[in-house]
BAFILO-579507 format. One record per atom (N, C-alpha, C, O): x negated, y negated, z negated; residue in one letter; atom name. Coordinates in nm, 3 decimals, always signed. Example, Ala and Ser with C-alpha at 12.3 -4.5 7.8 and 13.67 -1.06 7.14 Angstrom:
BEGIN
R      px      py      pz code site
R  -1.319  +0.569  -0.780    A    N
R  -1.230  +0.450  -0.780    A   CA
R  -1.320  +0.330  -0.780    A    C
R  -1.424  +0.332  -0.846    A    O
R  -1.285  +0.225  -0.708    S    N
R  -1.367  +0.106  -0.714    S   CA
R  -1.290  -0.003  -0.787    S    C
R  -1.341  -0.114  -0.804    S    O
//
This chain:
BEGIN
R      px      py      pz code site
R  -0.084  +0.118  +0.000    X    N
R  +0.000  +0.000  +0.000    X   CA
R  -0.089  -0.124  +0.000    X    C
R  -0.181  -0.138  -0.081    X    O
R  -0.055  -0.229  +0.108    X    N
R  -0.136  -0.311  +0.097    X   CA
R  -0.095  -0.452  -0.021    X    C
R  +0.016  -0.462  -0.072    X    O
R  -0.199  -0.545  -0.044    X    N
R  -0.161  -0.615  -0.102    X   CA
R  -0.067  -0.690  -0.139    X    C
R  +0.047  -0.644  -0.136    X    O
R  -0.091  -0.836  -0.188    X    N
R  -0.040  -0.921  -0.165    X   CA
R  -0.031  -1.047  -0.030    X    C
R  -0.137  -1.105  -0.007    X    O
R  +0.020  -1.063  +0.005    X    N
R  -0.020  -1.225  +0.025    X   CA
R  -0.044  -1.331  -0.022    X    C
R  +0.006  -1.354  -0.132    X    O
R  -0.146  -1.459  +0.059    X    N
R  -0.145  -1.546  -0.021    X   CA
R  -0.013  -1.609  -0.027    X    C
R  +0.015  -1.629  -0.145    X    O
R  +0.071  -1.645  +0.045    X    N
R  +0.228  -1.680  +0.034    X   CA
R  +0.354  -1.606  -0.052    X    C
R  +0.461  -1.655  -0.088    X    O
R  +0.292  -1.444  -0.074    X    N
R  +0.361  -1.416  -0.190    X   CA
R  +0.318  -1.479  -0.301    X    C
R  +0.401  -1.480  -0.392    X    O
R  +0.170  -1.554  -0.332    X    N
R  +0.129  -1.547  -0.442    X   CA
R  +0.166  -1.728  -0.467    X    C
R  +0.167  -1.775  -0.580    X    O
R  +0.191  -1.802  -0.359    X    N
R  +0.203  -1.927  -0.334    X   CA
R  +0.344  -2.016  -0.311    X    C
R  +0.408  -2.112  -0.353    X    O
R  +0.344  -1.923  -0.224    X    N
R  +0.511  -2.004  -0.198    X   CA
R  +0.621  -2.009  -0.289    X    C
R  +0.635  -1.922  -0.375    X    O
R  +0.685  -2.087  -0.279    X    N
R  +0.792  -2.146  -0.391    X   CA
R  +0.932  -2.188  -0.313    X    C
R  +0.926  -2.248  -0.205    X    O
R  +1.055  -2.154  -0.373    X    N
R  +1.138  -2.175  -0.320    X   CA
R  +1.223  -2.346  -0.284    X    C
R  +1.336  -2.364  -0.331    X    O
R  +1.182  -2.414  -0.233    X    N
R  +1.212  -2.567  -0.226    X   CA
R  +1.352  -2.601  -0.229    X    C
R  +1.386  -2.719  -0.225    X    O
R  +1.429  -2.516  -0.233    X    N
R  +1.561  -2.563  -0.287    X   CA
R  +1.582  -2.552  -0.418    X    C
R  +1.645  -2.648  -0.462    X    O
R  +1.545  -2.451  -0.519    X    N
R  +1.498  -2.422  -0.646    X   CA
R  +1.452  -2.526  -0.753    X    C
R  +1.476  -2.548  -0.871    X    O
R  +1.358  -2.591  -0.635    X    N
R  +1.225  -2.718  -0.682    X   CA
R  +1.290  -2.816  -0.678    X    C
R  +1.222  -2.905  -0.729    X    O
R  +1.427  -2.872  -0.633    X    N
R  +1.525  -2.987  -0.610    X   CA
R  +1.625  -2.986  -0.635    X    C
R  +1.690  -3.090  -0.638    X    O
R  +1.694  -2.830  -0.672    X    N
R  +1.824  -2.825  -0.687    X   CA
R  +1.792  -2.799  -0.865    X    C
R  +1.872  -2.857  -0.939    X    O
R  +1.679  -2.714  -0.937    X    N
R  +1.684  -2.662  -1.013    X   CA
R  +1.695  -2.495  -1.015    X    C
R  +1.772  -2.433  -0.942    X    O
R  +1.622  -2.446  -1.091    X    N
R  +1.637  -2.279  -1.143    X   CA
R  +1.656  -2.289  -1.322    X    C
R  +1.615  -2.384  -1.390    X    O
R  +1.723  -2.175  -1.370    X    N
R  +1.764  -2.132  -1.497    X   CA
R  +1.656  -2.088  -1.521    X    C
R  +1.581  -2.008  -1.465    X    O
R  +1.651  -2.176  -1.655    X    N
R  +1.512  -2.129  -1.787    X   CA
R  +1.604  -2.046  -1.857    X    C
R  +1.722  -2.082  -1.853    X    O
R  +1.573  -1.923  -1.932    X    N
R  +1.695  -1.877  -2.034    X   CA
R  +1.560  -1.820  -2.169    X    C
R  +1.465  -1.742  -2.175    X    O
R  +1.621  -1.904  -2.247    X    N
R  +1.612  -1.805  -2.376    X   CA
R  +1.644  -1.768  -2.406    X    C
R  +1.611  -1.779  -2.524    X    O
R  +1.750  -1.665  -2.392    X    N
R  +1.795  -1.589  -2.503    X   CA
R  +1.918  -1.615  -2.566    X    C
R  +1.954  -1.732  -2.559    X    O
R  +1.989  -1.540  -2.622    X    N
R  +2.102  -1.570  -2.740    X   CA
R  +2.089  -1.669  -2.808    X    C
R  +1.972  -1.680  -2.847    X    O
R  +2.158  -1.753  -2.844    X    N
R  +2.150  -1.862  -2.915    X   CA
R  +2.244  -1.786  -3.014    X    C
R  +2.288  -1.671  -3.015    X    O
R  +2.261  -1.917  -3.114    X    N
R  +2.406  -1.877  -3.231    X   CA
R  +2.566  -1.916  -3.173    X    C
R  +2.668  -1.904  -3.242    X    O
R  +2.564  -1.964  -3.036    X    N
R  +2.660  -1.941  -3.040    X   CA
R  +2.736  -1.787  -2.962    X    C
R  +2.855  -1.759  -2.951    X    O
R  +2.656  -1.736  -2.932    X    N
R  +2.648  -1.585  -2.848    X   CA
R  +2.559  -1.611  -2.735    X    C
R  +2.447  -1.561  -2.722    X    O
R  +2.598  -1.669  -2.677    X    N
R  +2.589  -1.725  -2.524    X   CA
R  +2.428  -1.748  -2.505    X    C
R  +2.356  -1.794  -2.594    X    O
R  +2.383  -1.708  -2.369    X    N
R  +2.241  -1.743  -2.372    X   CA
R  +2.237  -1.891  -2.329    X    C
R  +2.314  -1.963  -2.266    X    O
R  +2.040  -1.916  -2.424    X    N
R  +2.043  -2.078  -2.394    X   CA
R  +1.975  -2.080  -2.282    X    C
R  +1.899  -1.985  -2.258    X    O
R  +1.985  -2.173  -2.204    X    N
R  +1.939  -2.224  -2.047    X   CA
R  +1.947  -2.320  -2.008    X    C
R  +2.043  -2.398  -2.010    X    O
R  +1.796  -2.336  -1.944    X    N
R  +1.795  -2.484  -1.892    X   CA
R  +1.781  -2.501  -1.772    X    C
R  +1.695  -2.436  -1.713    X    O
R  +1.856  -2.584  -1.708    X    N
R  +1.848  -2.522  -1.544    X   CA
R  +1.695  -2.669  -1.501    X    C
R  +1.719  -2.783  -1.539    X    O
R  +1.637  -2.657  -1.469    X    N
R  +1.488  -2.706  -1.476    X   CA
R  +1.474  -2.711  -1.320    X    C
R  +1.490  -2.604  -1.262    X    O
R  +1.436  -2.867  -1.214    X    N
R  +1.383  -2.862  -1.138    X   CA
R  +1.272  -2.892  -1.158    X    C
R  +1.230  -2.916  -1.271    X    O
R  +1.155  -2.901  -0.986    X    N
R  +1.029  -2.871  -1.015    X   CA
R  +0.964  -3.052  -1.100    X    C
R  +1.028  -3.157  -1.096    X    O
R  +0.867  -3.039  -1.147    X    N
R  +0.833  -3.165  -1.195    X   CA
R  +0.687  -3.164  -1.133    X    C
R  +0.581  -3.139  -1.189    X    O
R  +0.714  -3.204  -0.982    X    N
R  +0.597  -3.183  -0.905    X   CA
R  +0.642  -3.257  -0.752    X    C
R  +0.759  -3.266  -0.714    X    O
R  +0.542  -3.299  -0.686    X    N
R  +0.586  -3.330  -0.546    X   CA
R  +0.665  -3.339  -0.497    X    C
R  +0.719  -3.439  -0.449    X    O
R  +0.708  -3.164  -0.497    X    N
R  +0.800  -3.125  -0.390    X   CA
R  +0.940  -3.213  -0.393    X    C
R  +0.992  -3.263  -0.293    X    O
R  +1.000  -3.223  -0.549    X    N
R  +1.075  -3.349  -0.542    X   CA
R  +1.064  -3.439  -0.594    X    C
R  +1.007  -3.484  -0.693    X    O
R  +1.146  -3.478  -0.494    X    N
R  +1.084  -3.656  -0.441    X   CA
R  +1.200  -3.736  -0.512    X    C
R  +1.201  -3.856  -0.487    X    O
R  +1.321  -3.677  -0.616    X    N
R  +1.404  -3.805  -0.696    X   CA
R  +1.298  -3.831  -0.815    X    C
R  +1.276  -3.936  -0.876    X    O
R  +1.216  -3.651  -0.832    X    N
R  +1.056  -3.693  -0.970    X   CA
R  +1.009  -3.782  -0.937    X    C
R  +1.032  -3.894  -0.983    X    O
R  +0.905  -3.745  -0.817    X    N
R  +0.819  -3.866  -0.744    X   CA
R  +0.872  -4.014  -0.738    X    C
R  +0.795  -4.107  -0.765    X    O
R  +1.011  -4.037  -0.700    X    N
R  +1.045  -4.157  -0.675    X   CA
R  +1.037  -4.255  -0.838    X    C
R  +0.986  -4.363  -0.866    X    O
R  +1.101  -4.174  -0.903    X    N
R  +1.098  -4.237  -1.050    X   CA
R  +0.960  -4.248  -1.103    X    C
R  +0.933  -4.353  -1.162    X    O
R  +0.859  -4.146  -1.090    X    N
R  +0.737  -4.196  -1.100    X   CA
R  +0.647  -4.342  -1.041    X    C
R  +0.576  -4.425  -1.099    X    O
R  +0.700  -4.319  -0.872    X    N
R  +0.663  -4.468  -0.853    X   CA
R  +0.760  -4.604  -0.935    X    C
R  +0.688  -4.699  -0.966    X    O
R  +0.863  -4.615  -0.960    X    N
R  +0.943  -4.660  -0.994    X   CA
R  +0.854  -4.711  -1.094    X    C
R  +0.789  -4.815  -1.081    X    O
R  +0.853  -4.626  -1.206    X    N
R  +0.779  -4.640  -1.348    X   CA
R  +0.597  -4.702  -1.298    X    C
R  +0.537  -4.778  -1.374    X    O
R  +0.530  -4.651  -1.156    X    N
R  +0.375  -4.720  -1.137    X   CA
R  +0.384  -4.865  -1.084    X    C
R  +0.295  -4.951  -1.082    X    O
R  +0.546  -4.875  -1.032    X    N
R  +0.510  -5.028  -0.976    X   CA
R  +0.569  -5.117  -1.105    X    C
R  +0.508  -5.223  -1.119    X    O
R  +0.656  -5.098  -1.182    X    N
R  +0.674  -5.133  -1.327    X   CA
R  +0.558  -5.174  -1.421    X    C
R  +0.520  -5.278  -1.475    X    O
R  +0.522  -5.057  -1.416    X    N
R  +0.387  -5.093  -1.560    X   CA
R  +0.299  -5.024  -1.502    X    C
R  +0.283  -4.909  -1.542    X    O
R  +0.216  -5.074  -1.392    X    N
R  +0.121  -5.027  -1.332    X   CA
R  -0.018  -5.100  -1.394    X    C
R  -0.117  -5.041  -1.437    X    O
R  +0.004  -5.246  -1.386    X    N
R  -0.127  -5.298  -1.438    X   CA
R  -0.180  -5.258  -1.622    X    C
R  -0.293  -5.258  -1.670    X    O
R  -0.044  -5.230  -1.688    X    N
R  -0.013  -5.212  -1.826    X   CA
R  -0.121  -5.075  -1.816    X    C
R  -0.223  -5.079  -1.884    X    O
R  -0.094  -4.960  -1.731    X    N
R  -0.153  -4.844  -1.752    X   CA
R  -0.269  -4.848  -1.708    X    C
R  -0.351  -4.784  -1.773    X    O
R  -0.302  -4.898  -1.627    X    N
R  -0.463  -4.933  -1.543    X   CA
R  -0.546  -5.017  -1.645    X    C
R  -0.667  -4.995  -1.656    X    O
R  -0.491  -5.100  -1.709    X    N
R  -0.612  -5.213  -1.819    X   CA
R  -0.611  -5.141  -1.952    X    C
R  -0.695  -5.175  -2.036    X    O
R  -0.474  -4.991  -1.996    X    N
R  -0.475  -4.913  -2.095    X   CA
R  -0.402  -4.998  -2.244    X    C
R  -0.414  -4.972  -2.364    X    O
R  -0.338  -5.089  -2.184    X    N
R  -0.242  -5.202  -2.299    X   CA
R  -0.112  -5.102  -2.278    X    C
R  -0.021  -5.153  -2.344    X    O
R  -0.074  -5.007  -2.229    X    N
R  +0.070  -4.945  -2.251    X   CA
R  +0.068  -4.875  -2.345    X    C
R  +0.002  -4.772  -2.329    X    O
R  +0.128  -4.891  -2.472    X    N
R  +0.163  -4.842  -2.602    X   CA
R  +0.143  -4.659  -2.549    X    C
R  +0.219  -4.612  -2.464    X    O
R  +0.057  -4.594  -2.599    X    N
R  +0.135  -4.463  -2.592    X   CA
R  +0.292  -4.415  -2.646    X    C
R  +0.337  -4.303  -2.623    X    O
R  +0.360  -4.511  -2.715    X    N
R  +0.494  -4.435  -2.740    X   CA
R  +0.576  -4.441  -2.600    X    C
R  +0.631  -4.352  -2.535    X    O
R  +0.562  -4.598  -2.577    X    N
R  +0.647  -4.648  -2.418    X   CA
R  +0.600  -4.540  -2.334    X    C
R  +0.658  -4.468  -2.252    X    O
R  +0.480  -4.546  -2.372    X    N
R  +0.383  -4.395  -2.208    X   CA
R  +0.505  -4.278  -2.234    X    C
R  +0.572  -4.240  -2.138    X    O
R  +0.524  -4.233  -2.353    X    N
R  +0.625  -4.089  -2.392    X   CA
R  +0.754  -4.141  -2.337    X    C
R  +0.787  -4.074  -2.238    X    O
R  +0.835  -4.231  -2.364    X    N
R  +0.923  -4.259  -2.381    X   CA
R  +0.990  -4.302  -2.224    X    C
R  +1.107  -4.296  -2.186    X    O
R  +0.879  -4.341  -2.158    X    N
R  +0.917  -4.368  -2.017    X   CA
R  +0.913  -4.208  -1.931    X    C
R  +1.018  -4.165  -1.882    X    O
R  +0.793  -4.135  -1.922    X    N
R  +0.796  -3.985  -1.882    X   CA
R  +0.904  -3.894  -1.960    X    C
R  +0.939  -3.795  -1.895    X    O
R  +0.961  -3.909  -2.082    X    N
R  +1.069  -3.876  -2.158    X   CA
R  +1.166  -3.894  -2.043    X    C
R  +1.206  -3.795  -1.981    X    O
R  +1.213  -4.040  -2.007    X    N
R  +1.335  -4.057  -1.963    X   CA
R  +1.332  -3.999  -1.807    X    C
R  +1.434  -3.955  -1.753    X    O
R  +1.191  -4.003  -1.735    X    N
R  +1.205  -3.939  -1.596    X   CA
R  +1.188  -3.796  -1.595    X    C
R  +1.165  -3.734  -1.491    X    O
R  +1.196  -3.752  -1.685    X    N
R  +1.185  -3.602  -1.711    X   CA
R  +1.316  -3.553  -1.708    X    C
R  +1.359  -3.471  -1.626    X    O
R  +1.398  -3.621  -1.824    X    N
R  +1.544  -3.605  -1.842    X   CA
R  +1.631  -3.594  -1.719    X    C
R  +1.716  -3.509  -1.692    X    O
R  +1.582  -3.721  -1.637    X    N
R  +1.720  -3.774  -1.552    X   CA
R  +1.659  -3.689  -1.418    X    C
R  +1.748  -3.656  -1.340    X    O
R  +1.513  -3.646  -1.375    X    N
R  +1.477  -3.586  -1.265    X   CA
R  +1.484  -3.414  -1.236    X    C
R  +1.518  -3.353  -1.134    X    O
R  +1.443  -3.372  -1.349    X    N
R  +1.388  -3.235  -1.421    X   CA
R  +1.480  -3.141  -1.474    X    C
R  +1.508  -3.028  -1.435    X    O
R  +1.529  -3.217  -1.581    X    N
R  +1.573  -3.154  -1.683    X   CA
R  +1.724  -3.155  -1.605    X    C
R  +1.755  -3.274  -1.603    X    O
R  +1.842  -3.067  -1.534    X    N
R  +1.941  -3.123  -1.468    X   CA
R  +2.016  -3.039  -1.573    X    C
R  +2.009  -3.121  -1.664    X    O
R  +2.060  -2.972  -1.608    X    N
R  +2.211  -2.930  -1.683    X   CA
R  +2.146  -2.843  -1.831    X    C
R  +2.026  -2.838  -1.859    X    O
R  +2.237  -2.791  -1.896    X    N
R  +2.216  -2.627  -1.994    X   CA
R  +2.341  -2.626  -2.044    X    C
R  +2.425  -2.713  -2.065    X    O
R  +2.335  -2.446  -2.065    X    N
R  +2.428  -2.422  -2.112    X   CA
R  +2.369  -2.312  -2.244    X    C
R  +2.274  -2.234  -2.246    X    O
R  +2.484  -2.351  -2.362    X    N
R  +2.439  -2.290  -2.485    X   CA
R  +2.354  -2.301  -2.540    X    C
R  +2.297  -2.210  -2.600    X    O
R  +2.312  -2.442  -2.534    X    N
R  +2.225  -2.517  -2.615    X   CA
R  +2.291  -2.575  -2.732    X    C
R  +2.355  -2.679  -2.715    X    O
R  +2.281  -2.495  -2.904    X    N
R  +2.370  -2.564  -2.974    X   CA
R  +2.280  -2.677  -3.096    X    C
R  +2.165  -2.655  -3.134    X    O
R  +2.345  -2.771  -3.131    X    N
R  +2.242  -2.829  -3.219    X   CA
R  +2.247  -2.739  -3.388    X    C
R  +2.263  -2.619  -3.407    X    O
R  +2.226  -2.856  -3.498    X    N
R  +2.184  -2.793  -3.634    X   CA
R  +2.278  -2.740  -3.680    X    C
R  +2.262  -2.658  -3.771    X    O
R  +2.418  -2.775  -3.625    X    N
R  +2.560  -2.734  -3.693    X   CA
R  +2.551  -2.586  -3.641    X    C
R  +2.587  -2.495  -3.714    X    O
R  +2.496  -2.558  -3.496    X    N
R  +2.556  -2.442  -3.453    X   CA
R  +2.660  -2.477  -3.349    X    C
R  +2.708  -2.384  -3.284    X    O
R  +2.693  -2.583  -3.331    X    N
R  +2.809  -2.607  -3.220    X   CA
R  +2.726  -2.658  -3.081    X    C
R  +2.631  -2.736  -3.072    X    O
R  +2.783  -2.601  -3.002    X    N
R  +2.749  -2.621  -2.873    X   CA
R  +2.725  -2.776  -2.805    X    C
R  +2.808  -2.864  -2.826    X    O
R  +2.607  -2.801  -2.724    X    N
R  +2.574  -2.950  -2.725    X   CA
R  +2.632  -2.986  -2.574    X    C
R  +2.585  -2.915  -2.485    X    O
R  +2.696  -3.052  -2.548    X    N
R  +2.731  -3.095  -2.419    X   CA
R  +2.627  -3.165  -2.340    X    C
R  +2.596  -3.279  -2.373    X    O
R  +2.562  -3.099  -2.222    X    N
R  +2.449  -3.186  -2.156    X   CA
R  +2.501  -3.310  -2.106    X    C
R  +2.598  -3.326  -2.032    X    O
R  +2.428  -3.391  -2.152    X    N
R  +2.408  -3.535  -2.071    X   CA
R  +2.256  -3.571  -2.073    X    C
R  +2.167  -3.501  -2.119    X    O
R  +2.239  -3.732  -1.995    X    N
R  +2.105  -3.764  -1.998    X   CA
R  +2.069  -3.838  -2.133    X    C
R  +1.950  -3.839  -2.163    X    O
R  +2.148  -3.891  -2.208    X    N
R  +2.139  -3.922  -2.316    X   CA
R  +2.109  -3.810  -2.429    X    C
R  +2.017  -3.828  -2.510    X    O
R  +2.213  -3.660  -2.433    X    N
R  +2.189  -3.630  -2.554    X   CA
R  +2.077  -3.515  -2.517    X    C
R  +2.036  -3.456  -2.617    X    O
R  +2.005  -3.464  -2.362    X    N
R  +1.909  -3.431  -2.373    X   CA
R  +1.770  -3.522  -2.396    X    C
R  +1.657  -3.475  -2.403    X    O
R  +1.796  -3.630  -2.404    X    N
R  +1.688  -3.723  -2.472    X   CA
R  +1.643  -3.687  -2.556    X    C
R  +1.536  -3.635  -2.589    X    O
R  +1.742  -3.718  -2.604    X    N
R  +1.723  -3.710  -2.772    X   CA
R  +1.707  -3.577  -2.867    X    C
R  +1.660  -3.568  -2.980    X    O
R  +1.774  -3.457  -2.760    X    N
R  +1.741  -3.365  -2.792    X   CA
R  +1.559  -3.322  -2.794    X    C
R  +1.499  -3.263  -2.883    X    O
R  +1.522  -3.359  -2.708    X    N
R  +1.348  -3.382  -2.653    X   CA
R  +1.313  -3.472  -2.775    X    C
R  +1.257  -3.428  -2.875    X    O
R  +1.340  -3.566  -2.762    X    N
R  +1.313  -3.663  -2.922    X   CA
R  +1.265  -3.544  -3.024    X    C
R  +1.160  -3.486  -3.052    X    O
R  +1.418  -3.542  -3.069    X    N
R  +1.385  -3.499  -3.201    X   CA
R  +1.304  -3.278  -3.184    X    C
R  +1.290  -3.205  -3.283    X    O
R  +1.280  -3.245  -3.070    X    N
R  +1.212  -3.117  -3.048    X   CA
R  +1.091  -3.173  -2.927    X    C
R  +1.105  -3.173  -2.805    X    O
R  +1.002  -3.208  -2.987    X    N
R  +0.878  -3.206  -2.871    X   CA
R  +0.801  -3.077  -2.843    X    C
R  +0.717  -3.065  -2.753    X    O
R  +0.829  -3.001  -2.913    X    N
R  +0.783  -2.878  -2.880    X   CA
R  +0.843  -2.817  -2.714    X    C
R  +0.801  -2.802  -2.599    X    O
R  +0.968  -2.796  -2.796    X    N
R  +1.069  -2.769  -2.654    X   CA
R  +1.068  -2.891  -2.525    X    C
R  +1.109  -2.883  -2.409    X    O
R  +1.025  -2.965  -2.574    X    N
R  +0.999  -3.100  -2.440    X   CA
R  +0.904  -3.042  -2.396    X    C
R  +0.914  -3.015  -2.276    X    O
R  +0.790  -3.003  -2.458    X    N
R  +0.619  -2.950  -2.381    X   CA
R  +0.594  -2.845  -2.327    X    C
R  +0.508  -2.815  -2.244    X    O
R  +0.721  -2.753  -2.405    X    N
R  +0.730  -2.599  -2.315    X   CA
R  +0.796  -2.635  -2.156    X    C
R  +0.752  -2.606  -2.045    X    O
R  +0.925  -2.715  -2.196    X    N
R  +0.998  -2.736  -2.090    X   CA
R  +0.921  -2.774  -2.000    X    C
R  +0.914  -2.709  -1.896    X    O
R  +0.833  -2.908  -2.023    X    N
R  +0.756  -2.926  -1.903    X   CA
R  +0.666  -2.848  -1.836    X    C
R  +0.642  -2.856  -1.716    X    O
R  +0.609  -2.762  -1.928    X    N
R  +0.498  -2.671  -1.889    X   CA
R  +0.608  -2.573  -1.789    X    C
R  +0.587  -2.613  -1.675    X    O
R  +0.685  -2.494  -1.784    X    N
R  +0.813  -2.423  -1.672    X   CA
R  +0.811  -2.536  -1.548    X    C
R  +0.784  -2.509  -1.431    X    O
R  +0.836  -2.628  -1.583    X    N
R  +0.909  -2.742  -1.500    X   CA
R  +0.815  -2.767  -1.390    X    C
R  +0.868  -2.794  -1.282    X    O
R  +0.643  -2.762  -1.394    X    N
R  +0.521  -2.754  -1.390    X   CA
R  +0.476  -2.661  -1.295    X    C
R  +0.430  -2.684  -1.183    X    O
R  +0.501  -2.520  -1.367    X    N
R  +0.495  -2.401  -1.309    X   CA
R  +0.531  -2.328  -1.179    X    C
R  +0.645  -2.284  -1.163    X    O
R  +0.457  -2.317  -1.106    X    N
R  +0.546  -2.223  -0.987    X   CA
R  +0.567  -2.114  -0.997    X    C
R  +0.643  -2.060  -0.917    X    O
R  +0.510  -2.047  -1.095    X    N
R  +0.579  -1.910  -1.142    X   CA
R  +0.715  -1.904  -1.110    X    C
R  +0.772  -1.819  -1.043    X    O
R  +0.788  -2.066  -1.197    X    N
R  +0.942  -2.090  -1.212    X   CA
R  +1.059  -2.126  -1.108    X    C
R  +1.181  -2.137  -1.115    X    O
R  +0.955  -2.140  -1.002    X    N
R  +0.984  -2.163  -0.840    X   CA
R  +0.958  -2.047  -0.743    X    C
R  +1.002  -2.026  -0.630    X    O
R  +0.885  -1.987  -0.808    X    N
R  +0.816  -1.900  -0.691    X   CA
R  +0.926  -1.814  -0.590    X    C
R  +1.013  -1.762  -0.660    X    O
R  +0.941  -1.792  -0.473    X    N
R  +1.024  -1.694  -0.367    X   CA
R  +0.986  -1.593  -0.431    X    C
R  +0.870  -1.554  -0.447    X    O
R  +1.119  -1.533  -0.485    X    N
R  +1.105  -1.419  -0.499    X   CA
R  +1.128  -1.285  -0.380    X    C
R  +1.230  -1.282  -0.312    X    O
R  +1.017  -1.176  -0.369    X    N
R  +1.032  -1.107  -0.238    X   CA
R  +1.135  -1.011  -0.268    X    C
R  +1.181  -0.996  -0.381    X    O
R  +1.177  -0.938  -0.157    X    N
R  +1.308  -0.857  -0.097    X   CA
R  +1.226  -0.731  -0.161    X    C
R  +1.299  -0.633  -0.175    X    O
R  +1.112  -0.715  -0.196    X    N
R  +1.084  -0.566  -0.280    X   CA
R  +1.089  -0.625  -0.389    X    C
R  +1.146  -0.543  -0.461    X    O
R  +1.060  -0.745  -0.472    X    N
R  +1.077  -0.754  -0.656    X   CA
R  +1.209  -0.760  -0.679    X    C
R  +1.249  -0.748  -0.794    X    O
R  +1.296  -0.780  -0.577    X    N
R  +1.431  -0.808  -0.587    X   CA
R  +1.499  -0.651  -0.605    X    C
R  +1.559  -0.619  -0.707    X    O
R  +1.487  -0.598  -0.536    X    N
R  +1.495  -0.473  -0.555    X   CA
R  +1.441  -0.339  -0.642    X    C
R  +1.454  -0.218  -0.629    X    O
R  +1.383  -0.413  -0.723    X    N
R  +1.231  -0.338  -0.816    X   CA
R  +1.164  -0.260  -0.797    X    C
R  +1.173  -0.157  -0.865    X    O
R  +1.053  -0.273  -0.681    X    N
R  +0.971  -0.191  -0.608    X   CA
R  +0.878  -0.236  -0.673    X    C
R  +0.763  -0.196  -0.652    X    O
//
């Protein structure tokens, strides 16, 4: 059996990377698994990219002379993460246990107050593992 390819090992699905793919952890408390449906936070899309320039022609000289507060630095990649990246979840519940309704606001803040889960998320978001085409033999479990 021959290998791989480099395009099995490379290619990524570009609708995936723009539309979003499901992160899942697992059971949460409310039964239901938690999931984050995560587009790519890379190139390929361009509503990321655009908000990135957005944010370099904004506070471009601020980041170049190194006067941009690191919180604003978080707080601005926070919000283009949210509104580009981060697009829906389901069965994400907060401290009560009750189920959190996605928006761009209360995944903010959800990231706020869990930076852990902000750094994993991005690290997936990052990843082409989390994009990658999956082939017509893994699909089938060959």
């Amino acid at each position: 059996m021959a290998g791989k390819s480099i395009y099995d090992v490379f290619k990524t699905d570009e609708q995936a990377e723009n539309e979003g793919a499901w992160f899942n952890y697992g059971p949460g408390p409310s039964g239901h698994d938690q999931k984050f449906l995560l587009a790519r936070a890379g190139r390929s899309n361009k509503k990321y990219t655009k908000a990135l320039q957005r944010m370099q022609e904004r506070y471009g000289k601020q980041i170049e002379s190194g006067t941009l507060a690191d919180e604003t630095a978080y707080e601005l990649l926070l919000k283009v993460f949210c509104t580009t990246v981060l697009l829906d979840w389901t069965g994400i519940c907060g401290q009560d246990g009750v189920e959190l309704p996605y928006s761009t606001e209360t995944a903010i803040a959800l990231m706020r107050e869990l930076p852990d889960l902000y750094a994993e998320l991005q690290a997936h978001a990052g990843s082409r593992e989390h994009f990658r085409r999956v082939s017509n033999e893994e699909i089938a479990g060959n």
